[in-house]
N, C-alpha and C positions, 0 to 999 in steps of 0.2 A: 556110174557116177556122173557122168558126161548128162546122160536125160535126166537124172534126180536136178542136178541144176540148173538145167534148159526150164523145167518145170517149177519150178522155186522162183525164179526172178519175175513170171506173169504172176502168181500167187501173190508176190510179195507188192506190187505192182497195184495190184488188187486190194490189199489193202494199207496200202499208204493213200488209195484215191478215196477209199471208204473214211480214210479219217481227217481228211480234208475238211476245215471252216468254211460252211461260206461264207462270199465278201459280205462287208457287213452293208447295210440297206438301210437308208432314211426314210421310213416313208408316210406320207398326208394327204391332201387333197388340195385341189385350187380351194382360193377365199376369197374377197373382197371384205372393206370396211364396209358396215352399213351405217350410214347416214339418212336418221329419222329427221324431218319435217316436223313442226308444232305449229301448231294453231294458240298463237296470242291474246285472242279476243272469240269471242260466242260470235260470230256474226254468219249471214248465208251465206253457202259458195255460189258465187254468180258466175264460173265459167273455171273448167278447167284446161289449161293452156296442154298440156302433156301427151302420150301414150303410154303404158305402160310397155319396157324394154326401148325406149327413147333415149340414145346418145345425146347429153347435155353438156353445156359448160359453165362454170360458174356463172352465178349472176341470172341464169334464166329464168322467167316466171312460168312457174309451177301450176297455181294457181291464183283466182282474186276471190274476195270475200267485199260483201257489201259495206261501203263507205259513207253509205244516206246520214248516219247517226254521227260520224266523228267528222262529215261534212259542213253538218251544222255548228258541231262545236269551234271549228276554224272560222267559221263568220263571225260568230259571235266575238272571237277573239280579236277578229281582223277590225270589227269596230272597236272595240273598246281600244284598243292601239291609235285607232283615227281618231276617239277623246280626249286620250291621254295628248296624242300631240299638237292637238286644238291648244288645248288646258295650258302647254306648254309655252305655245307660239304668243298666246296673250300673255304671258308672264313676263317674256322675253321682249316685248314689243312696248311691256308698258301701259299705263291708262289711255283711254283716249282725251284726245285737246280739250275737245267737248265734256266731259267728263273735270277735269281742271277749269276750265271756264265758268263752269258753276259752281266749285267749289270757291270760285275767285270771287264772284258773285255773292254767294251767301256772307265769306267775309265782311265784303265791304255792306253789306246791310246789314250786318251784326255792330259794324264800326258807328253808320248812323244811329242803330237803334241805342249804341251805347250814348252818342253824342247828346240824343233829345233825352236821356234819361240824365245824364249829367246838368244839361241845361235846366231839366226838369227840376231835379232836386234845388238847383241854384235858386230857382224862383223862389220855389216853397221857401226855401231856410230864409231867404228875404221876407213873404209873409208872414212869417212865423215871428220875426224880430216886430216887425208892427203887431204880433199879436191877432194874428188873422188868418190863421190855420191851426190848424190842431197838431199835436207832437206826432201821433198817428199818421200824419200826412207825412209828417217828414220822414218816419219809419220806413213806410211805404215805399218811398222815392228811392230811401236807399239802398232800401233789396232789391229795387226795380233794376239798379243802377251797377250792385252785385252781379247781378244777374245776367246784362246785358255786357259786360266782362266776362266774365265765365263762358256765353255764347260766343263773344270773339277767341277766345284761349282754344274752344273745342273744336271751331272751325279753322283756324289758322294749323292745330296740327293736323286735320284731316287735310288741309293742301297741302303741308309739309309730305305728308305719308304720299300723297299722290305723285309729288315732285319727285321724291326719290325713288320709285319703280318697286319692282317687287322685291321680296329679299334674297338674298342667294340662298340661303337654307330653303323657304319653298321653291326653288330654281330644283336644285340636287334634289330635292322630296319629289319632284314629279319626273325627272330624270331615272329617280329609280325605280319608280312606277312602272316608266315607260318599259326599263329594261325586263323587269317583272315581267309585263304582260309577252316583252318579244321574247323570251325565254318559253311561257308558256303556247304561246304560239308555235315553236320552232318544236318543240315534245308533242303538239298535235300534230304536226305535218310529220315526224317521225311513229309517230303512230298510225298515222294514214299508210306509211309505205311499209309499214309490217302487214297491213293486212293484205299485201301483193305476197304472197307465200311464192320465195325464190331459192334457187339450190344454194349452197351455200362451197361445194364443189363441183370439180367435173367428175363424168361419170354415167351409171346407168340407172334409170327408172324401172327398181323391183317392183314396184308396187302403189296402186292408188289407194286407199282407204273408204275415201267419201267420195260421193257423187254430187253432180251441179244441182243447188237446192237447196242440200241435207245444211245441217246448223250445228260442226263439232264444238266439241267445249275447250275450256282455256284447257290447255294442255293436250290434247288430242294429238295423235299421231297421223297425217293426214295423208302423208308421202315419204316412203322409203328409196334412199337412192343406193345404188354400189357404186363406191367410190371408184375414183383411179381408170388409168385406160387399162390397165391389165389386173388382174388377180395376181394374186400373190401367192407362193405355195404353203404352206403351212403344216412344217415338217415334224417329224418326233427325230429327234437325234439321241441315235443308241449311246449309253454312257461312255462307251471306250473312246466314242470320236469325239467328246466333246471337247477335248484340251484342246483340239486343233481345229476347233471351230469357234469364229469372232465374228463382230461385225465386219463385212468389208469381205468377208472369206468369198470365193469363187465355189460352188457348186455347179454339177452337171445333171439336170434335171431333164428327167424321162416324164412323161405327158402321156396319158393313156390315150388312143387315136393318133398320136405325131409320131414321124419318123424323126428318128435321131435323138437327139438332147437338146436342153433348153440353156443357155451357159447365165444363173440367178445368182442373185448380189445376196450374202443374209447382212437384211435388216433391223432383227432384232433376235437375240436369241436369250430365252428365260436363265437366269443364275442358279434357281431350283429346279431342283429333278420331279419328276410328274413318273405314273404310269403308264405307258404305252397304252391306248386304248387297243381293246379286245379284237377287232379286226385288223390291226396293223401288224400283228405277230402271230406265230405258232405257236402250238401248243407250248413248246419248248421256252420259245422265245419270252413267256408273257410275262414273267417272273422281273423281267429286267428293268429297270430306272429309264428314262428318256427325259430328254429337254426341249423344249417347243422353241421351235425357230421359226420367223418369219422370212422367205425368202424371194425379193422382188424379181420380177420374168422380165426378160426385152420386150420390146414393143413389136407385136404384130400385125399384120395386113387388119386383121378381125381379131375381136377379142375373145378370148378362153369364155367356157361357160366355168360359171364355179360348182365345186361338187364333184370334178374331174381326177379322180386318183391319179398323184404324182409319188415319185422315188428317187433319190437320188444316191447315189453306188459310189460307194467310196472306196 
């Protein structure tokens, strides 16, 4: 009896270790965001500033594209700006002296012309009492005499209009002109600095597209970056752990080539369940639901290549 139970306790031993779960395993791969580049305009690329696999930081110039065509279109704006405020400066300044001097002028020769035309008539309607001029004549004199009233009334408001300067309404009318044009001005020189094609994060240069020369089209993908200083893991979480995993959760994450674990933040984890892709489980496993989590790495010496199968053991 004594060995039947010596013998029974390894057996039983045996299979308690046979029905053992294993722990359960998250597991995905490194990733980066990738951040495509566009080309805004058909123009050449006159030079590319980059490498491909080139540590960048926001803001750096990628590439330039030729600026001959929307160079011109700034000149053009840049004078018609320098018209407008010509246009303006006279408005604002008033006629010139000389300009009113003549009008001051014409007046007063409107005034004599009126005078000899009054005197004029006086004579005649005197002849005409002796009977020594025709009705005609006196006609005559007094349209002359209409007339030369009329040219004082036309000239005296043209120096009125002159004395009083320009109107406020055309003031504001070229005023907004002006702004018109600096608004169109300021959308060409924003246009000029799109055609400098710049990262728009920090990060790594996957990829060139085009070469110095070539001429992509409006929407063309010219430059692919990976974002971030590090990759991030991009986990499948088996359904049982997911109650206990949120944003903000602490994971211990295995790196295939490192020694030890990686201690990653999740950053974002899916609400719906997905399938475990086909390599991340066994045969057994494959049936099972998972939730994709994002889970951001510390920062290291060098950065991760992405593609790098990760796990994290829960």
């Amino acid at each position: 009896m004594i060995k039947l139970k010596i013998l029974f306790v390894p057996a039983l031993l045996t299979v308690l270790t046979a029905c053992e779960e294993p722990p359960l395993q998250a597991v995905g791969q490194l990733e980066s965001d990738r951040i495509e580049l566009v080309a805004e305009y058909s123009e050449v690329i006159t030079s590319i500033d980059v490498n491909e696999g080139d540590s960048i930081q926001a803001g750096t110039i990628v590439l330039h594209q030729d600026t001959a065509r929307i160079d011109l279109r700034i000149e053009e704006s840049q004078a018609n700006i320098r018209r407008i405020e010509a246009v303006l400066a006279e408005q604002l300044s008033g006629p010139r002296t000389e300009t009113i001097d003549a009008a001051k002028a014409n007046l007063y020769a409107a005034q004599i012309e009126h005078d000899y035309r009054a005197n004029e008539l006086e004579r005649l309607a005197g002849l005409r009492e002796r009977n020594l001029t025709s009705v005609e004549s006196i006609d005559s004199a007094e349209n002359f005499l209409k007339a030369a009233g009329a040219r004082i009334a036309l000239v005296s408001a043209q120096l009125a209009e002159l004395q009083a300067g320009t109107r406020p309404e055309q003031i504001e009318q070229t005023n907004g002109q002006l702004a018109q044009a600096s608004a169109q001005l300021a959308s060409l020189q924003l246009n000029k600095q799109r055609l400098l094609i710049t990262s728009t994060t920090g990060g790594i240069v996957d990829s060139l597209l085009f070469e110095t020369g070539e001429r992509p089209r409006i929407g063309d993908v010219v430059a692919v970056l990976l974002s971030g200083e590090q990759p991030y893991a991009r986990l499948y979480i088996p359904e049982p752990m997911r109650v206990q995993i949120r944003r903000g959760s602490k994971l211990q994450i295995a790196v295939d080539g490192l020694p030890g674990t990686l201690t990653g933040t999740v950053r974002r984890i899916e609400s719906e369940a997905t399938f475990t892709p086909y390599f991340a489980l066994n045969e057994r496993d494959r049936t099972r639901l998972s939730y994709v989590a994002e889970v951001s790495l510390p920062t290291l010496p060098d950065r991760l290549p992405d593609g790098i199968p990760v796990q994290a053991v829960f």
